[in-house]
N, CA, C and O atoms as a Maestro MAE file, in Angstrom:
{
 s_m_m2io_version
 :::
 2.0.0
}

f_m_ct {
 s_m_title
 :::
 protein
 m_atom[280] {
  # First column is atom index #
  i_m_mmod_type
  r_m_x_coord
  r_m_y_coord
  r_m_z_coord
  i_m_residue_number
  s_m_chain_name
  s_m_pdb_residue_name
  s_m_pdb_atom_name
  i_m_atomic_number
  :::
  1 25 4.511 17.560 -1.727 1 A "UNK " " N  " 7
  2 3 5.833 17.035 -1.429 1 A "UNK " " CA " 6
  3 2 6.125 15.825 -2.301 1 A "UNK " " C  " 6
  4 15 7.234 15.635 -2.801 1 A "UNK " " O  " 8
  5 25 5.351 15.221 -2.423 2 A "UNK " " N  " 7
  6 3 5.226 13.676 -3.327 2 A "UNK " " CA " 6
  7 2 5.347 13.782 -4.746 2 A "UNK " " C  " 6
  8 15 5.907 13.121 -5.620 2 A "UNK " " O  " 8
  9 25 4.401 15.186 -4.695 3 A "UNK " " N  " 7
  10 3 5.540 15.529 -6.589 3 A "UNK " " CA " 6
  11 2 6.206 15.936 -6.736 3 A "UNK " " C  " 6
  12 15 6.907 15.658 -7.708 3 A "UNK " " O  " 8
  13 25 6.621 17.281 -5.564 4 A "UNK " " N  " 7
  14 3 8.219 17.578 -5.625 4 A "UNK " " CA " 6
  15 2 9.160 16.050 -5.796 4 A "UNK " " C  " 6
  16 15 9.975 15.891 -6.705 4 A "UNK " " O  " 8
  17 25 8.924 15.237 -4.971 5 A "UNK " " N  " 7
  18 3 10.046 14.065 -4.981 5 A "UNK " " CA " 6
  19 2 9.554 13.485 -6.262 5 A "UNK " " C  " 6
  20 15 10.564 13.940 -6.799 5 A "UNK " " O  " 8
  21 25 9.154 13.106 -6.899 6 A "UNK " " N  " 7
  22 3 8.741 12.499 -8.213 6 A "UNK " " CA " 6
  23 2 9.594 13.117 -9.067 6 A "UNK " " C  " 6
  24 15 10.486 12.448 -9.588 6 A "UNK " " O  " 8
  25 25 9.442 14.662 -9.385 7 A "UNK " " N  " 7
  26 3 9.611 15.686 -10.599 7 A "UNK " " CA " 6
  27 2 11.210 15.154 -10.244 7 A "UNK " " C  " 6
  28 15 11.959 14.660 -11.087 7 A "UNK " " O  " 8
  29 25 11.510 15.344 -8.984 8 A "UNK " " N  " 7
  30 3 13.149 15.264 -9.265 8 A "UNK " " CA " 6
  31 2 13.665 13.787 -9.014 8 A "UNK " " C  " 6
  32 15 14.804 13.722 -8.552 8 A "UNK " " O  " 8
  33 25 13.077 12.719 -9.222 9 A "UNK " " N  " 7
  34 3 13.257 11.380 -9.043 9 A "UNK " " CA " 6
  35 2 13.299 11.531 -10.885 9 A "UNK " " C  " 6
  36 15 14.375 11.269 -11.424 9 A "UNK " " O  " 8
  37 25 12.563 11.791 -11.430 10 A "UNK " " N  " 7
  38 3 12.612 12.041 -13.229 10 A "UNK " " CA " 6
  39 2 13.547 13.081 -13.594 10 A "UNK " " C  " 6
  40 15 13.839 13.066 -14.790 10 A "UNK " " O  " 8
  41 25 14.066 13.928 -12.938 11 A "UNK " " N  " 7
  42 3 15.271 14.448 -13.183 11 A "UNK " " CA " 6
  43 2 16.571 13.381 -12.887 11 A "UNK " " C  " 6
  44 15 17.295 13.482 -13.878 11 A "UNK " " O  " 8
  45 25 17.026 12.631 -12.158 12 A "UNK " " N  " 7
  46 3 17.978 11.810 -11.761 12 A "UNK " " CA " 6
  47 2 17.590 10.684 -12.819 12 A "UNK " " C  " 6
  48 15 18.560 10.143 -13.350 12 A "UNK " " O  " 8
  49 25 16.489 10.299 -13.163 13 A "UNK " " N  " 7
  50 3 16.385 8.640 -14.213 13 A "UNK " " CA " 6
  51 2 17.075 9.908 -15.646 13 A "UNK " " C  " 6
  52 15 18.147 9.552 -16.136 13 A "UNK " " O  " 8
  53 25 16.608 10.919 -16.072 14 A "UNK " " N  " 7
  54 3 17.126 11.682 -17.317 14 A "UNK " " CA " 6
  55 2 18.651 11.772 -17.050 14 A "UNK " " C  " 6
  56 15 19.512 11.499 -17.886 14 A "UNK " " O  " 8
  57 25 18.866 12.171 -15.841 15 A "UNK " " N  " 7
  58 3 20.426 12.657 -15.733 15 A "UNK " " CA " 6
  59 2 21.374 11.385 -16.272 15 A "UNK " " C  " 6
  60 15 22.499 11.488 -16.761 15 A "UNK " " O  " 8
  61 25 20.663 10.248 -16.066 16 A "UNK " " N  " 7
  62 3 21.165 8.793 -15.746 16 A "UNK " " CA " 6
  63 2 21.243 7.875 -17.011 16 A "UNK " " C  " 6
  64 15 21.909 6.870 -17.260 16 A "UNK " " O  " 8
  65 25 20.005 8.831 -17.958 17 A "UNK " " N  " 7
  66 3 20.222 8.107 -18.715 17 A "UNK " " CA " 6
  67 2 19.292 6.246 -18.675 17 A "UNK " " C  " 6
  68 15 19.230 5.313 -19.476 17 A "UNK " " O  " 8
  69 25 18.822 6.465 -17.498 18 A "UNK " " N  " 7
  70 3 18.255 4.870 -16.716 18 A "UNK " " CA " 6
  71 2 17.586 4.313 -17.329 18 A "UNK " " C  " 6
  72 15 17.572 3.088 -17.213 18 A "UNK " " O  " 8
  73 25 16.573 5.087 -18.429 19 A "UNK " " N  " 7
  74 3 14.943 4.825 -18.624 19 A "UNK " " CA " 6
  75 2 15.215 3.889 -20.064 19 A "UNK " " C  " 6
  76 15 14.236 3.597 -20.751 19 A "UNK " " O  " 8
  77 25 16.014 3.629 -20.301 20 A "UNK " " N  " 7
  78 3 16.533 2.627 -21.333 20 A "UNK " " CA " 6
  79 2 16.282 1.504 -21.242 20 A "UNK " " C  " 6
  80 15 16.247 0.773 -22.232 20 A "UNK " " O  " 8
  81 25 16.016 1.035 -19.873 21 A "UNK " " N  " 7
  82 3 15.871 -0.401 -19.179 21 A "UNK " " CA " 6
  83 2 14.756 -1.089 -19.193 21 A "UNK " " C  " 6
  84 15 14.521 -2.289 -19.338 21 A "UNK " " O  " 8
  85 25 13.791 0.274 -18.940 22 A "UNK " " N  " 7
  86 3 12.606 0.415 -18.933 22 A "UNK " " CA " 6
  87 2 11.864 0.504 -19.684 22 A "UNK " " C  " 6
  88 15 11.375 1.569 -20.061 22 A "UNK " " O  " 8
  89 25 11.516 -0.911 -20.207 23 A "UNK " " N  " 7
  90 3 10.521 -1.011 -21.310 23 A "UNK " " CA " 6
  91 2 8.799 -1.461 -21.321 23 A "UNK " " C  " 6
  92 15 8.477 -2.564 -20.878 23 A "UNK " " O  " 8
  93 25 8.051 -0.774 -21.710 24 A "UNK " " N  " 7
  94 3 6.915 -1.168 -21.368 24 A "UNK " " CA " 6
  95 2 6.363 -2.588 -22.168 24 A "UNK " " C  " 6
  96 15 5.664 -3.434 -21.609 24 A "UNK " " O  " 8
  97 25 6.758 -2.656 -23.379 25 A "UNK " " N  " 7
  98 3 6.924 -3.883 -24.200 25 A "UNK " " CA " 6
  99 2 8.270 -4.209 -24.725 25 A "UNK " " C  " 6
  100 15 9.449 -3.949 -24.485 25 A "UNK " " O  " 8
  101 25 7.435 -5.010 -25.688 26 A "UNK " " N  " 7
  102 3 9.130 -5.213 -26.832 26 A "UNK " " CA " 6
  103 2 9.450 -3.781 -28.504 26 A "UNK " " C  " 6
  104 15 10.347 -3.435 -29.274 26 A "UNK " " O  " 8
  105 25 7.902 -3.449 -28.167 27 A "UNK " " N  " 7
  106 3 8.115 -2.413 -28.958 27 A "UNK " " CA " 6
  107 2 9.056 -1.349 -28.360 27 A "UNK " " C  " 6
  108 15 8.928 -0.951 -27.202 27 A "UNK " " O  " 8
  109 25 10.211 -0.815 -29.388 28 A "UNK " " N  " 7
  110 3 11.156 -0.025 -29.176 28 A "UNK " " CA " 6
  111 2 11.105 1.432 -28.839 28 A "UNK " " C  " 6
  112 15 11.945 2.009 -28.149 28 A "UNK " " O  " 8
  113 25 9.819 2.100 -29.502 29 A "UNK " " N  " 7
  114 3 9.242 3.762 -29.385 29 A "UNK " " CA " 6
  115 2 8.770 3.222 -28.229 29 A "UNK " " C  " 6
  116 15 9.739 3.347 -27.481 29 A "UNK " " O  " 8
  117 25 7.629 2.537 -27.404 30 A "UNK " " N  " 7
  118 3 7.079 2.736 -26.625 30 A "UNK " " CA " 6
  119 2 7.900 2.372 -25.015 30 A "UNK " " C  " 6
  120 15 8.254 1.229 -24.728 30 A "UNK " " O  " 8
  121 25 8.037 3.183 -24.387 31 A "UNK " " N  " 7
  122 3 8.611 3.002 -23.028 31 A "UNK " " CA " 6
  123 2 7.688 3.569 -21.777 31 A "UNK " " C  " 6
  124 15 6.605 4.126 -21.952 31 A "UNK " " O  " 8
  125 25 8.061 3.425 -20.987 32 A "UNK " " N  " 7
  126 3 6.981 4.065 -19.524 32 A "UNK " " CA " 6
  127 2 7.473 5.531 -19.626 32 A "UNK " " C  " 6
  128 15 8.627 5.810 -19.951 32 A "UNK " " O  " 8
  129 25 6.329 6.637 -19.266 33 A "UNK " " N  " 7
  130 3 6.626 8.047 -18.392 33 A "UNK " " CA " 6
  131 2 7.615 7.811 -18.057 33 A "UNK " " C  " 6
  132 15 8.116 6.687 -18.032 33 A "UNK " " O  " 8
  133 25 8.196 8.998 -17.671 34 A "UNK " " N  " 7
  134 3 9.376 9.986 -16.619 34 A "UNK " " CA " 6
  135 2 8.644 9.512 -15.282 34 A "UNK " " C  " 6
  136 15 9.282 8.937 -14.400 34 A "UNK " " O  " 8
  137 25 7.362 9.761 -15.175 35 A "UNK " " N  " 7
  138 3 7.116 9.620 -13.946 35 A "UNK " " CA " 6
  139 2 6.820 8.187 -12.956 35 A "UNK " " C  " 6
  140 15 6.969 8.136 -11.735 35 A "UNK " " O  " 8
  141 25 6.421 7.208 -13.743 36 A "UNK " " N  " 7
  142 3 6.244 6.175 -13.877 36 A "UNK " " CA " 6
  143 2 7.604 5.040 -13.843 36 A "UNK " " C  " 6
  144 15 7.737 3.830 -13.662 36 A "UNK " " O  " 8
  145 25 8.629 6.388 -14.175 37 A "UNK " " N  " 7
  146 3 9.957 5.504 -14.341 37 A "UNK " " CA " 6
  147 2 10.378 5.740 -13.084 37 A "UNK " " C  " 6
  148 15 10.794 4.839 -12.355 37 A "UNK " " O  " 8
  149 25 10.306 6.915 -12.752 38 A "UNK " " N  " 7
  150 3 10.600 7.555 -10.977 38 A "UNK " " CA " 6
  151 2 10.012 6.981 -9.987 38 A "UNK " " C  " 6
  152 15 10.454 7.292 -8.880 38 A "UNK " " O  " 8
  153 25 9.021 6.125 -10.023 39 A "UNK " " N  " 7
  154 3 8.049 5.132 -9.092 39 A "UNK " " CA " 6
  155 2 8.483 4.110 -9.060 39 A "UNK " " C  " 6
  156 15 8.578 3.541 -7.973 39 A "UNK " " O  " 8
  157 25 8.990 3.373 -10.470 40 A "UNK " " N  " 7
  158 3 9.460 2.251 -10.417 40 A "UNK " " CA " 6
  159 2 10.688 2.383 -9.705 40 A "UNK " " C  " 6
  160 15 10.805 1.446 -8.916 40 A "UNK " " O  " 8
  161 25 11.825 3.318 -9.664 41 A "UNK " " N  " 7
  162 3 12.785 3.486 -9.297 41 A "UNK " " CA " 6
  163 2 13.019 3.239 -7.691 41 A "UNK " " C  " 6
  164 15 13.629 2.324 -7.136 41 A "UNK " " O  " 8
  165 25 12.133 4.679 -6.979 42 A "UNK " " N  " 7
  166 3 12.134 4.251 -6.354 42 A "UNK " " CA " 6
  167 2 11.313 2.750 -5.108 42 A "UNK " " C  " 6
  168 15 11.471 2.355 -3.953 42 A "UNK " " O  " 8
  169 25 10.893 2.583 -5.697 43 A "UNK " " N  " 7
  170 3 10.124 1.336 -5.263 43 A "UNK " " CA " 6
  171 2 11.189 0.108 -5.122 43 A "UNK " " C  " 6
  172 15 11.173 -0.838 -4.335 43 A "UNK " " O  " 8
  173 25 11.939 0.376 -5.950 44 A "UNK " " N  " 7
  174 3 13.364 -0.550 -6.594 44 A "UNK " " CA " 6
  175 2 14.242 -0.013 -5.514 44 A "UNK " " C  " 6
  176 15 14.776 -1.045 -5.107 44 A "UNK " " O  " 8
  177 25 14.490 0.496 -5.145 45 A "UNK " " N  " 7
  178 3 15.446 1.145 -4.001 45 A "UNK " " CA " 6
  179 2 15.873 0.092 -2.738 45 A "UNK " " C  " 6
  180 15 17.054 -0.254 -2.751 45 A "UNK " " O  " 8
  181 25 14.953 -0.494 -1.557 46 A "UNK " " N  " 7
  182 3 15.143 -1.617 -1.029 46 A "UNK " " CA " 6
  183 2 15.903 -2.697 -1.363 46 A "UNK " " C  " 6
  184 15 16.593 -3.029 -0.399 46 A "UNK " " O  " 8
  185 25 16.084 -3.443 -2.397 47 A "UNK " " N  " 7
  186 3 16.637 -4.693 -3.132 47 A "UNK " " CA " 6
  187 2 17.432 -4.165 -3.919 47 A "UNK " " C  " 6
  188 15 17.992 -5.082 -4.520 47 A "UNK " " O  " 8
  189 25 17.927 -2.864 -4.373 48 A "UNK " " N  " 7
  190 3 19.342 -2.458 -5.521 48 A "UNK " " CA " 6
  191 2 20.632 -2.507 -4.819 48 A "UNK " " C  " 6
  192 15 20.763 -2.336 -3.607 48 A "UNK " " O  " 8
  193 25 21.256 -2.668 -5.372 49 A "UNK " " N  " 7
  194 3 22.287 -3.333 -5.364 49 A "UNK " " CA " 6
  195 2 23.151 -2.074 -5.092 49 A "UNK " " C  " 6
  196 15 22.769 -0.937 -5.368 49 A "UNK " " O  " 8
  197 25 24.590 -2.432 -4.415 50 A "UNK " " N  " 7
  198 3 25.045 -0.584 -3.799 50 A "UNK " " CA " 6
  199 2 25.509 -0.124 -4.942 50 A "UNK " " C  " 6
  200 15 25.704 1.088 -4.856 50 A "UNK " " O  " 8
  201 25 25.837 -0.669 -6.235 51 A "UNK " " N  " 7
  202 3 26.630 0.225 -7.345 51 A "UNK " " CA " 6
  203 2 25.806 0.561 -8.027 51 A "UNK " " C  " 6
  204 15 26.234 1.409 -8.811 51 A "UNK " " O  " 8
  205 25 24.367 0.252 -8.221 52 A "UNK " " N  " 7
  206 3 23.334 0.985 -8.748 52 A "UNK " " CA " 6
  207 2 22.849 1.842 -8.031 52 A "UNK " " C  " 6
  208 15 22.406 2.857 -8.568 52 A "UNK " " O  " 8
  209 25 22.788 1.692 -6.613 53 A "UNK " " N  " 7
  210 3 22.130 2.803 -5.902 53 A "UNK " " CA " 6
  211 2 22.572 4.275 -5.247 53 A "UNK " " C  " 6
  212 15 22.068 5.320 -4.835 53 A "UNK " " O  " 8
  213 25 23.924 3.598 -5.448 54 A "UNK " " N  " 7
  214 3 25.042 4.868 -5.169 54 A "UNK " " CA " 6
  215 2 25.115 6.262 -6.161 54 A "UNK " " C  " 6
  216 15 25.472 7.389 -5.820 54 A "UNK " " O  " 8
  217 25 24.733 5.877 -7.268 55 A "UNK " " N  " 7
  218 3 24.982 6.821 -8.296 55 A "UNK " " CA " 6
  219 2 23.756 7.839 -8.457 55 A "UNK " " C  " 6
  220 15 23.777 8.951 -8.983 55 A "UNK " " O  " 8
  221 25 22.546 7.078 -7.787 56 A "UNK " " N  " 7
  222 3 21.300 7.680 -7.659 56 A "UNK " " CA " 6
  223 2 21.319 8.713 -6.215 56 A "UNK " " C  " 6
  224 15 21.157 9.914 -5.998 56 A "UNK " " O  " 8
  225 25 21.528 7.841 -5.634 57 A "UNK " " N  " 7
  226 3 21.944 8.579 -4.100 57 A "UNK " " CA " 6
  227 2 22.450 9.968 -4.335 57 A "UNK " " C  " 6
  228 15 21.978 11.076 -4.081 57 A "UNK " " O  " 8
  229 25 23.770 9.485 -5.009 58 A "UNK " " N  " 7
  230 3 24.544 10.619 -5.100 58 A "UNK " " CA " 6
  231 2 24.109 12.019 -5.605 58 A "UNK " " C  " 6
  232 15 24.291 13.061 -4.976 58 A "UNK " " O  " 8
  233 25 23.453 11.908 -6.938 59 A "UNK " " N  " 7
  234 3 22.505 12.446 -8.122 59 A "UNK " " CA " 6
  235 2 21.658 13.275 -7.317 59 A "UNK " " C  " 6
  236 15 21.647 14.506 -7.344 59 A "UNK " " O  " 8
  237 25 20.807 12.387 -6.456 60 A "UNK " " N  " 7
  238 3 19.561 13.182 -5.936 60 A "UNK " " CA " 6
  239 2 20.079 14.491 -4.545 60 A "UNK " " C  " 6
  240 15 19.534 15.560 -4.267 60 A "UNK " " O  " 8
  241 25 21.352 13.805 -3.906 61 A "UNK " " N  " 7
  242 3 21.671 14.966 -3.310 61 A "UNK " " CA " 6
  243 2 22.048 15.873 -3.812 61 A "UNK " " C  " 6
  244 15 21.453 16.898 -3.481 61 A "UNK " " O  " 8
  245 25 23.065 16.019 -4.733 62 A "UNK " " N  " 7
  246 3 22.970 17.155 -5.656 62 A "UNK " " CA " 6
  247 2 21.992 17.909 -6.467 62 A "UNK " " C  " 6
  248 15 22.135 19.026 -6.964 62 A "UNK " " O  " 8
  249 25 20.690 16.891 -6.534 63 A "UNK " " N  " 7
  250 3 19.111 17.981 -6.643 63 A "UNK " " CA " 6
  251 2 18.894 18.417 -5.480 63 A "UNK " " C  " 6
  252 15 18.392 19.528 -5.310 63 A "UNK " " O  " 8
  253 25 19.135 17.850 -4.768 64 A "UNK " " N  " 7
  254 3 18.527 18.613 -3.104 64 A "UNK " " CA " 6
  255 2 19.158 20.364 -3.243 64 A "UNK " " C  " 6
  256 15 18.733 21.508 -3.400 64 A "UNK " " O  " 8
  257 25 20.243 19.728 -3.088 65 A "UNK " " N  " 7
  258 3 21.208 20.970 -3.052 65 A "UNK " " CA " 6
  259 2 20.970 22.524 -3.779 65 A "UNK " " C  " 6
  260 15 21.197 23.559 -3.152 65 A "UNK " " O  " 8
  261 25 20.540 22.512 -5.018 66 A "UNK " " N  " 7
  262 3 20.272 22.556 -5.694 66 A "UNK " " CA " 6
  263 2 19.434 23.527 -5.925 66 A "UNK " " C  " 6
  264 15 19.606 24.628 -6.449 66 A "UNK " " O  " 8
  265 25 17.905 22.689 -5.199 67 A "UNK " " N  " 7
  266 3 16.681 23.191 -4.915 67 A "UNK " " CA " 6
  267 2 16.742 24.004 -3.589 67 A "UNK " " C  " 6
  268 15 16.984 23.384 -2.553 67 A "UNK " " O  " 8
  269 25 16.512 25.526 -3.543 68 A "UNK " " N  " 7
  270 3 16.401 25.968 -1.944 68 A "UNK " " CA " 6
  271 2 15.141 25.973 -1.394 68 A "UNK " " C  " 6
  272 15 14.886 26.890 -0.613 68 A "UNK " " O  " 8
  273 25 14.040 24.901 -1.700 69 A "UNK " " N  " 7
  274 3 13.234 24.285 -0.610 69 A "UNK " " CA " 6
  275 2 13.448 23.696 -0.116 69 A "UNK " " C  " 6
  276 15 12.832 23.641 0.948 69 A "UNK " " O  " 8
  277 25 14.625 22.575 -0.407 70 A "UNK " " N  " 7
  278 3 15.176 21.805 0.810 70 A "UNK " " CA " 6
  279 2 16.292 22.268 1.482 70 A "UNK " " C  " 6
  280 15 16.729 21.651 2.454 70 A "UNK " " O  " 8
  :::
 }
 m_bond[279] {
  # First column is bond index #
  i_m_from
  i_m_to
  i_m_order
  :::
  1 1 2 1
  2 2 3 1
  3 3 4 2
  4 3 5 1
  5 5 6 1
  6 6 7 1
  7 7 8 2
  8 7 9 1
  9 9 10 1
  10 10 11 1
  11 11 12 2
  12 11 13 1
  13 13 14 1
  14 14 15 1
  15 15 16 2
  16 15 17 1
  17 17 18 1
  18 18 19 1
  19 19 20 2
  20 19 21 1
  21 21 22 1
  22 22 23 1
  23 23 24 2
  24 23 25 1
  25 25 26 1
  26 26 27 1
  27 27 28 2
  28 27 29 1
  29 29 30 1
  30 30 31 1
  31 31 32 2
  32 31 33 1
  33 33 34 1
  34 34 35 1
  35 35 36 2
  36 35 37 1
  37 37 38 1
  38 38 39 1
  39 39 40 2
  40 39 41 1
  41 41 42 1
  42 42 43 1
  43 43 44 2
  44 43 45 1
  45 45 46 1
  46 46 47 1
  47 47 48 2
  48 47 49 1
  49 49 50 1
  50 50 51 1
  51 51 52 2
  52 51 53 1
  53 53 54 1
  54 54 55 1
  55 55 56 2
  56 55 57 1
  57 57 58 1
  58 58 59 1
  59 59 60 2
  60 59 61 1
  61 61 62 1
  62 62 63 1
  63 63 64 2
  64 63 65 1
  65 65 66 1
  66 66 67 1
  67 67 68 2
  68 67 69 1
  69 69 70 1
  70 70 71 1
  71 71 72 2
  72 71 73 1
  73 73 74 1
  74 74 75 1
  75 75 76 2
  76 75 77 1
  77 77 78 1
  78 78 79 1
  79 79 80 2
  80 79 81 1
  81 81 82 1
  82 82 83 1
  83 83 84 2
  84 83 85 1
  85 85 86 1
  86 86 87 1
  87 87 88 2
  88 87 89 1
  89 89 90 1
  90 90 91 1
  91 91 92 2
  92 91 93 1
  93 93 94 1
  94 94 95 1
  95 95 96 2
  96 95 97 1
  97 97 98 1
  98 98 99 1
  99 99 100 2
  100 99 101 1
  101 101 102 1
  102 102 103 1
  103 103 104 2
  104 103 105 1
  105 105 106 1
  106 106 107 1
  107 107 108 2
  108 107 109 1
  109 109 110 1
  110 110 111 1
  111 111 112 2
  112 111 113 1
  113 113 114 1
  114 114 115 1
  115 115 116 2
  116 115 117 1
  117 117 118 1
  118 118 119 1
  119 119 120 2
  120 119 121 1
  121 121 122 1
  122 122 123 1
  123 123 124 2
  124 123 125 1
  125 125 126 1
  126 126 127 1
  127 127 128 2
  128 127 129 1
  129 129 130 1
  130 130 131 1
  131 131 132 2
  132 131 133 1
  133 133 134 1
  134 134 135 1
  135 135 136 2
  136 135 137 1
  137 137 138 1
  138 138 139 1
  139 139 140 2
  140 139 141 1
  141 141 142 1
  142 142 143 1
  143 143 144 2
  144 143 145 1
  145 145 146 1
  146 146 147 1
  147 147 148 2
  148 147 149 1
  149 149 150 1
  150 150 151 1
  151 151 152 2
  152 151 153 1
  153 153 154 1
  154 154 155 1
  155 155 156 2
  156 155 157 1
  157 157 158 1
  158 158 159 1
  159 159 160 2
  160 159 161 1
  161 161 162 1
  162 162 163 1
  163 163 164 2
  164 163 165 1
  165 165 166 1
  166 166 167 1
  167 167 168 2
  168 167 169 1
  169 169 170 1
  170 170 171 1
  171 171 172 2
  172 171 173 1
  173 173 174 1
  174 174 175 1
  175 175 176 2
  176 175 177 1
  177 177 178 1
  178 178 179 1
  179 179 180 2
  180 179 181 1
  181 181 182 1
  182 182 183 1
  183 183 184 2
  184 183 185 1
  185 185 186 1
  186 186 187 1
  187 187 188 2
  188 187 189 1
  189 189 190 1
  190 190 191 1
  191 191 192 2
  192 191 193 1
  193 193 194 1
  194 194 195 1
  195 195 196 2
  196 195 197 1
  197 197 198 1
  198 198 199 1
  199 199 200 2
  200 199 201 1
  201 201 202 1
  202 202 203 1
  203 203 204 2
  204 203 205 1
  205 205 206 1
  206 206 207 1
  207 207 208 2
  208 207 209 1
  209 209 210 1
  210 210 211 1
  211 211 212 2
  212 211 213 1
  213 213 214 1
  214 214 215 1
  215 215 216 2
  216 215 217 1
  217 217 218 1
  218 218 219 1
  219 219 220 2
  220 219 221 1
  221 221 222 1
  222 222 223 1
  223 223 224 2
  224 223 225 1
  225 225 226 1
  226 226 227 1
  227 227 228 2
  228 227 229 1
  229 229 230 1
  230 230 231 1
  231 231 232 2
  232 231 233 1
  233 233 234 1
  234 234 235 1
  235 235 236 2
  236 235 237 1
  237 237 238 1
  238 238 239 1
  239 239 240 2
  240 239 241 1
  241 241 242 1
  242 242 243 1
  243 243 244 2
  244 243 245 1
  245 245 246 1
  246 246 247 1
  247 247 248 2
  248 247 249 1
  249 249 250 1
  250 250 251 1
  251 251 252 2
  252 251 253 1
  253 253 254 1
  254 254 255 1
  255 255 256 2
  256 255 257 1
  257 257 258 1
  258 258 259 1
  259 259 260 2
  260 259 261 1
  261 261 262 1
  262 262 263 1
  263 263 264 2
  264 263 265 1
  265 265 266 1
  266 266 267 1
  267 267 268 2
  268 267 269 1
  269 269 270 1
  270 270 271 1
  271 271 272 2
  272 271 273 1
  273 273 274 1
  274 274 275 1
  275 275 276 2
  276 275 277 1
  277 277 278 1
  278 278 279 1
  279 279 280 2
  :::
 }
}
């Protein structure tokens, strides 16, 4: 279940475009995983702010939807 929610937590940071933010240094090629970006994300979820979190919200119900395991 925990990688189902991951795989599509890295579908919503791609959809989003997000992982731009997300830099592992100052070097420009190197950035964090898809998956790693989806952890940070949601971990970030508690303290975001509603116009950042709305668009994610939104995003991931439309993966739900989507997917007919959920």
């Amino acid at each position: 279940m925990l990688v189902r929610k991951v795989a599509i937590n890295e579908e919503q940071v791609r959809a989003f475009c997000m992982e731009k933010g997300l830099k592992a240094n100052s070097v420009k090629a190197r950035t964090y995983s898809l998956c790693r970006q989806g952890c940070m994300y949601y971990q970030a979820i508690p303290m975001m702010k509603e116009e950042r979190l709305r668009p994610l919200v939104e995003r991931f119900a439309e993966l739900l939807h989507r997917h007919s395991v959920f």
